[in-house]
C-alpha positions, 0 to 999 in steps of 0.5 A: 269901313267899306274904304278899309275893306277894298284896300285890304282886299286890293293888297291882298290880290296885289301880292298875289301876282307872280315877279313880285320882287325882292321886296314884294316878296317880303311883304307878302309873307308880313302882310297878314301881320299888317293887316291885323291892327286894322281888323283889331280896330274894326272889333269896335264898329262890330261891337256897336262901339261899347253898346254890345251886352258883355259877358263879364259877369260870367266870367268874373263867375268863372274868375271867383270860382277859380280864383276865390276873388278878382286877382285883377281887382284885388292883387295890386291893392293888396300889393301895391308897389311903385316898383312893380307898376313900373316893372310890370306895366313897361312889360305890359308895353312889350307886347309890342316888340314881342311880336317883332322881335321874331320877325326881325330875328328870322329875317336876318337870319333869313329863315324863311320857314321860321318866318313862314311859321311864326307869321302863320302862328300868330295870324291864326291867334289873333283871328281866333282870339278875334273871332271869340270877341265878336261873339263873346265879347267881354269887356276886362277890367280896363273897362269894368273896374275903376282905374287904380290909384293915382300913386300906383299910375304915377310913372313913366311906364304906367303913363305909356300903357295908357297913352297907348291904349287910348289911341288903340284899344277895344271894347269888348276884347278881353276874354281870352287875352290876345296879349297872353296868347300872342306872346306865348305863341311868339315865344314858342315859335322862336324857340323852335326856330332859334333856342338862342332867340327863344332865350331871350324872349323868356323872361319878357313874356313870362313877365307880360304874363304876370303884367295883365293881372297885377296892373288890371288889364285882364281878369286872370281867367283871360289870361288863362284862355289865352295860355289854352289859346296859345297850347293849341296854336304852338301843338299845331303848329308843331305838328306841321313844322319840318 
């Protein structure tokens, strides 16, 4: 830990230094997004590894009187289709090329004040949503509830997602949904740079949106935080921008 924090802080003063370079000067803008799946995997040393008290059971609380149950126990068995898990779960895995796509857009575009907002955008969800795990954390139903059934994981996109998640994910991250936040706030911040990029990305995150419930990764209530999450993130920053 202390290894990975020096070097954070070493690129951090690196990029700091003037006569950077064409290339420099790209990583200094992207760096903050680089250095998030590093703080994202020190959640779990902070939240003694699955040893802190989560705070599921007020949140299902808060889910059963919002909801009148647990949407993300209860959807997919009500519903379950072999179909939708493929769907939802490859759109589950779109979080990721979510949040590139932006970044990639704008850099061939060569926006640079739309790449500056969306990278300032999204470094500020996720340390907000970061700093929410560390003194809320709440574990979710990847966690909590047991997997769902054999038939309803049985393809290649649900075996994706969990492959996935088991080399990267961590207790105690679920309230509010990063995932939700994340993408919404990519969606936005595109949009504001590029009507035509924002397009594109709608459907995707609309989808991701549904996915963190329907294939239980999330209570619904995370994903609602992450949506408030993502209105005060996007205002802002709408505010601020030319």
């Amino acid at each position: 830990m202390l290894v990975l924090n020096a070097g954070m802080i070493a690129l951090i003063l690196l990029l700091a230094k003037p006569g950077l370079g064409r290339f420099g000067t790209l990583l200094r803008q992207l760096y903050p997004l680089l250095l998030l799946p590093a703080l994202y995997g020190a959640l779990d040393l902070l939240n003694g590894l699955g040893n802190v008290s989560a705070h599921d059971e007020l949140v299902l609380a808060w889910e059963r009187a919002l909801f009148g149950g647990e949407p993300a126990r209860e959807w997919w068995q009500r519903y379950p289709s072999t179909f939708w898990s493929t769907v939802l779960h490859g759109a589950y895995w779109l979080f990721y090329p979510i949040l590139v796509f932006p970044v990639a857009w704008f850099l061939r575009s060569r926006d640079e004040a739309a790449l500056t907002r969306t990278v300032l955008a999204l470094t500020a969800t996720f340390v907000g949503c970061y700093l929410v795990f560390i003194f809320f954390p709440v574990a979710g139903p990847y966690y909590q509830y047991p997997r769902p059934s054999a038939e309803f994981l049985d393809n290649p996109m649900a075996r994706l997602v969990y492959r996935t998640l088991s080399t990267g994910s961590s207790y105690g991250a679920a309230f509010p949904s990063s995932h939700v936040a994340a993408a919404v706030v990519a969606l936005g911040t595109t949009w504001m740079g590029s009507r035509v990029a924002g397009q594109i990305l709608l459907l995707p995150v609309l989808m991701l949106i549904v996915s963190v419930v329907y294939c239980q990764m999330h209570y619904a209530v995370d994903a609602l935080a992450g949506l408030v999450v993502a209105g005060v993130v996007l205002v802002s920053t709408w505010r601020r921008a030319p």
